[in-house]
N, C-alpha and C positions, 0 to 999 in steps of 0.2 A: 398416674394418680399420686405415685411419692411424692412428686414437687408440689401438687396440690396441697396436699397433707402437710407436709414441712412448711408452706405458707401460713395455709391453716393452722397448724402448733406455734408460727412465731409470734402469729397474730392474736392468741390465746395467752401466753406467754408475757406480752406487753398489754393485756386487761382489755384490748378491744372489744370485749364480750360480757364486762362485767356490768352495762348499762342495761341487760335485758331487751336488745333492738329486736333479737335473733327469737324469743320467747315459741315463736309462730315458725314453722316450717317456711325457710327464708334462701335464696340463693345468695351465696358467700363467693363470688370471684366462679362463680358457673359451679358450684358446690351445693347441693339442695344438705341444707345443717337446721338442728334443730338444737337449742340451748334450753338447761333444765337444771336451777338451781339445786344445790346439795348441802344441806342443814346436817350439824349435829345439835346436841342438847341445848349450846348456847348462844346458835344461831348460822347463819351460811358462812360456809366453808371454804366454799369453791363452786364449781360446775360441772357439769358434764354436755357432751357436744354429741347428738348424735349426728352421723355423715351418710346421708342416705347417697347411694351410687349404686354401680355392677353391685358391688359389693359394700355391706353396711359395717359401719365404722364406729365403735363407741369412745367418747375422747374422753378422759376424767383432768378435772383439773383442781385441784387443791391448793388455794391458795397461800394457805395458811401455809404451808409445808414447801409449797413451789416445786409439785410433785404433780407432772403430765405423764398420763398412760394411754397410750390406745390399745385399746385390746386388754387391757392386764399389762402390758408390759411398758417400760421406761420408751418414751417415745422415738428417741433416738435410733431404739433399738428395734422398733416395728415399723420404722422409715427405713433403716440398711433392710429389714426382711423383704420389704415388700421391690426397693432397689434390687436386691439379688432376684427374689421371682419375678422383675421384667426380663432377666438378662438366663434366664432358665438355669437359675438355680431355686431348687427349692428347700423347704424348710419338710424336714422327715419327719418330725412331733412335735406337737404343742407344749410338750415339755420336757425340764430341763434334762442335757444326758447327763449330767454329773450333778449329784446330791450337794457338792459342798460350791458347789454355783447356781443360783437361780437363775439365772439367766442365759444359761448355760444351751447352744444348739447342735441339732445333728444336720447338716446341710446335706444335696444329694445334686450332684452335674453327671455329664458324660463328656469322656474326650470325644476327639473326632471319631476313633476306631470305635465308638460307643462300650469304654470301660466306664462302669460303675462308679464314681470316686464320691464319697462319704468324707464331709468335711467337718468336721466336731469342734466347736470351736467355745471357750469360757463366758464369751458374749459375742453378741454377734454385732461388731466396730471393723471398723478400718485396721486399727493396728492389730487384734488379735487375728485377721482374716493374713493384713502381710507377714505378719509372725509365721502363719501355715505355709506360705507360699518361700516363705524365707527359709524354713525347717523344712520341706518335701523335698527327699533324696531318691533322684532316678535312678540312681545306682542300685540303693535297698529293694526299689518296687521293682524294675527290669527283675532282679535275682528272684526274685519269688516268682516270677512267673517264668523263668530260663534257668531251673534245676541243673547244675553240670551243662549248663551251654546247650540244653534242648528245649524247645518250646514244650511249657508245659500245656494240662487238658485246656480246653479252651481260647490257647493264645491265636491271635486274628490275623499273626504277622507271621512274614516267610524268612524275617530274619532279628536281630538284636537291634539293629540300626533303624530298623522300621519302628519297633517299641520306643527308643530313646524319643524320636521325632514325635512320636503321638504325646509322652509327656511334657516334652518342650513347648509342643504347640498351646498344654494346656496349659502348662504353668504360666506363659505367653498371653494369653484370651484370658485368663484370672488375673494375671499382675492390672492388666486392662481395665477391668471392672473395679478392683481393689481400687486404683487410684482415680476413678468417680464414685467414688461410693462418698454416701451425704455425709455419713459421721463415724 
């Protein structure tokens, strides 16, 4: 559905929608969308797109401003979310984890050994996701979980060397998805 979407935003983007073809629940490229003028006091502004699918989709577009949201959020940035939940990563709350970022996400994957791993990122792009992958130290995380060189509660491995490979592999399978990821 992201490349749908990202079509459908380029195609919003360059005013293919500003002639009101779409007014009528209308398929768009195999997209059932429904376009719905947005007025303020001195006249239209922009649009908004509903995207009927699995799942419904609100697109705002402000012309005036050349301000796209799906969802609430900067488009961009609801095309990388919905890219990472194909690839099972998901998004932990709808809102921001850090107050002086609105845009702000708390992501959630599993390695292979199914460790937990909580990716908090200031927007959720390309370059803050390989910023993560660039700054994650297997050194620092093995130690928290191998107190004095013993598995601690809960560790899934029979040795140090078993933990290192499960972060490698993840770091491995993220650099992956980082470098398709839309925007």
């Amino acid at each position: 559905m992201e490349k749908n979407l990202k079509r459908l935003c380029n195609a919003i983007l360059n005013g293919r929608f500003k002639e009101g073809k779409y007014y009528n629940r209308k398929s768009y490229y195999g997209i059932e969308i429904q376009v719905q003028d947005m007025f303020a006091s001195y006249g239209k502004i922009g649009y908004s797109v509903t995207v009927y699918s699995e799942e419904q989709y609100d697109i705002e577009y402000d012309y005036e401003l050349n301000d796209l949201k799906i969802d609430g959020k900067p488009y961009k940035h609801a095309i990388n979310l919905l890219y990472l939940e194909d690839n099972d990563i998901t998004t932990v709350s709808e809102d921001p984890v850090w107050e002086n970022f609105q845009n702000s996400v708390e992501l959630e994957c599993y390695t292979d050994a199914g460790e937990d791993m909580l990716i908090d990122l200031e927007e959720p792009t390309k370059e803050k996701l390989q910023d993560y992958i660039d700054g994650f130290d297997i050194n620092e995380n093995v130690i928290l979980w191998w107190p004095g060189g013993e598995p601690g509660k809960g560790v899934p491995f029979s040795n140090i060397k078993e933990h290192y490979k499960d972060y490698e592999d993840y770091l491995e399978w993220l650099q992956k998805i980082c470098d398709k990821m839309p925007y």
